[in-house]
C-alpha positions in Angstrom: 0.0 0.0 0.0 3.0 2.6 0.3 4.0 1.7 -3.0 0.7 2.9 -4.3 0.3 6.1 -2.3 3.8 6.9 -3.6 3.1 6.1 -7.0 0.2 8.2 -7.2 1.7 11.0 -5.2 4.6 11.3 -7.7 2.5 10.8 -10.6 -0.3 13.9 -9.5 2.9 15.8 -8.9 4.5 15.4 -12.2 0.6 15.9 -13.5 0.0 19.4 -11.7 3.4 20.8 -12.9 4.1 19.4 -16.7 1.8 22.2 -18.2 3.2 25.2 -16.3 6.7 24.0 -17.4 5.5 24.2 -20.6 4.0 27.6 -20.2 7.1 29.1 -18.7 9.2 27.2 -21.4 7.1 28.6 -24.0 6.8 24.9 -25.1 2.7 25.2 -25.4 1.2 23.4 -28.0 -2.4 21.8 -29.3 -0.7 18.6 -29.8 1.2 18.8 -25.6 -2.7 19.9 -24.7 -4.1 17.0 -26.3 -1.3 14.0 -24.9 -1.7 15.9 -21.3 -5.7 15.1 -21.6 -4.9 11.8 -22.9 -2.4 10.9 -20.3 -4.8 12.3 -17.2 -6.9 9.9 -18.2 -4.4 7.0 -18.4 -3.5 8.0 -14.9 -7.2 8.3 -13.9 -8.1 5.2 -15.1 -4.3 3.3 -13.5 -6.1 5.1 -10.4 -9.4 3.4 -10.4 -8.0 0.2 -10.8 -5.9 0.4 -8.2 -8.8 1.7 -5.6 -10.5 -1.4 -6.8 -7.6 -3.6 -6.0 -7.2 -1.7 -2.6 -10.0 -3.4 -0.9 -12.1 -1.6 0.1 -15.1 -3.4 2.4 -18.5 -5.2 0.5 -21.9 -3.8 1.0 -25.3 -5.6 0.6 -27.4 -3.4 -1.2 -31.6 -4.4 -1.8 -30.6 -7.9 -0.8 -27.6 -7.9 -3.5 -23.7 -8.2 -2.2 -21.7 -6.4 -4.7 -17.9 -5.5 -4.5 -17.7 -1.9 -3.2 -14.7 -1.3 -4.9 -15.9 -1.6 -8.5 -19.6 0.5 -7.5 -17.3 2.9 -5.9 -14.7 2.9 -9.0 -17.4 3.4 -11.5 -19.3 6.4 -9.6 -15.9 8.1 -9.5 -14.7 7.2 -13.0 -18.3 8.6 -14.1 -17.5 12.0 -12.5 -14.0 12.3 -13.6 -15.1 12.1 -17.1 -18.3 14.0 -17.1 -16.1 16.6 -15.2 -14.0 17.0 -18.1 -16.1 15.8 -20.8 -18.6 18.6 -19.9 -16.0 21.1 -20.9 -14.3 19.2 -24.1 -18.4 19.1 -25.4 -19.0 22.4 -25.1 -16.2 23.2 -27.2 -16.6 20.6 -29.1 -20.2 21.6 -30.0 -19.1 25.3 -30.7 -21.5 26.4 -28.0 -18.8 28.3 -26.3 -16.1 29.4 -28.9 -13.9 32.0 -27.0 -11.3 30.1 -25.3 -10.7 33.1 -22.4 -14.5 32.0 -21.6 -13.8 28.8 -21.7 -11.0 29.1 -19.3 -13.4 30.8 -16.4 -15.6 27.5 -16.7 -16.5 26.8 -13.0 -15.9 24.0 -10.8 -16.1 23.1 -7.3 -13.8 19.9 -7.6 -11.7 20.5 -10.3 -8.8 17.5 -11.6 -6.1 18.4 -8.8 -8.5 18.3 -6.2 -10.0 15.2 -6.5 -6.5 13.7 -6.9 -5.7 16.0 -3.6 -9.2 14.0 -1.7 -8.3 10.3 -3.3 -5.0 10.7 -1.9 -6.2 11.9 1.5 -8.7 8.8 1.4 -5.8 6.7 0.5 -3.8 7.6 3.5 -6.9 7.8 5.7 -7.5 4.0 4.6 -4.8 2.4 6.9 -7.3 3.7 10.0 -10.1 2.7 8.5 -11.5 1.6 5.0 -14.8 2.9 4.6 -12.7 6.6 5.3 -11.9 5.9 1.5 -15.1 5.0 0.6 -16.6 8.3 2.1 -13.8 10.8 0.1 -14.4 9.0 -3.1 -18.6 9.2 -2.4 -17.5 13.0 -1.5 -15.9 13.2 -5.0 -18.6 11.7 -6.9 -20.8 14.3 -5.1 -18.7 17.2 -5.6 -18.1 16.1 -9.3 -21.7 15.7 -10.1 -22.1 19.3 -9.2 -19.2 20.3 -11.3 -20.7 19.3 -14.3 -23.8 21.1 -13.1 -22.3 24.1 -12.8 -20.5 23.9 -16.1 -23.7 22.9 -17.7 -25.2 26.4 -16.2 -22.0 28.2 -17.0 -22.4 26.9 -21.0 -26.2 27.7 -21.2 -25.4 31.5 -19.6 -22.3 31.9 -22.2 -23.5 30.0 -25.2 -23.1 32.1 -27.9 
């Protein structure tokens, strides 16, 4: 379990700093934008499956035992990408065109924090493991609103 909280620590490190080395560098590009979305995701997803492999308690729900870790993988892996999908669609869809509005897009639980909570519920696991379940429920919650307030933020500045 050290291995992994070091893994992702170094990984979310080298993740919040590669694009303002490339901003101070002067090293910005479409195609550096691109790989960094791509590889967050990579590192998202090497995340979730090593939550699921963490252990994290069953629960009986309705009657049904189902692995925790792969209901609470999903609900996090389903606000990570709505989190970030909410933004890529609105560009994508040419409802908001000005990047500088683009770049204001609101959100309560952006990438770096969630990583910041995970790890916290990570760390917080070696007292108890349903500590991790509650930060990554937190998560899902504060992702879902997120996306809401991006959804509002695109309807107010669709143009």
């Amino acid at each position: 379990m050290d291995a992994a909280l070091l893994l992702f620590a170094v990984s979310a490190l080298i993740d919040a700093i590669d694009g303002g080395v490339a901003r101070v560098t002067g090293t910005v590009s479409n195609l550096g934008a691109y790989l960094d979305g791509m590889m967050d995701r990579i590192v998202e997803g090497l995340l979730l499956v090593g939550i699921m492999m963490h252990g994290i308690p069953d629960f009986n729900a309705g009657g049904f035992t189902t692995p925790s870790s792969v209901w609470i993988a999903l609900l996090l892996f389903f606000g990570s990408a709505m989190v970030s999908y909410s933004r890529a669609y609105a560009v994508y869809r040419r409802a908001i065109r000005d990047s500088e509005v683009v770049s204001r897009m609101p959100g309560v639980l952006e990438r770096a924090e969630r990583l910041i909570l995970i790890f916290i519920g990570m760390v917080l696991y070696r007292f108890n493991p349903l500590y991790l379940t509650y930060i990554i429920v937190l998560a899902t919650v504060l992702s879902v609103i997120t996306v809401i307030q991006r959804m509002v933020f695109t309807i107010k500045n669709a143009e």
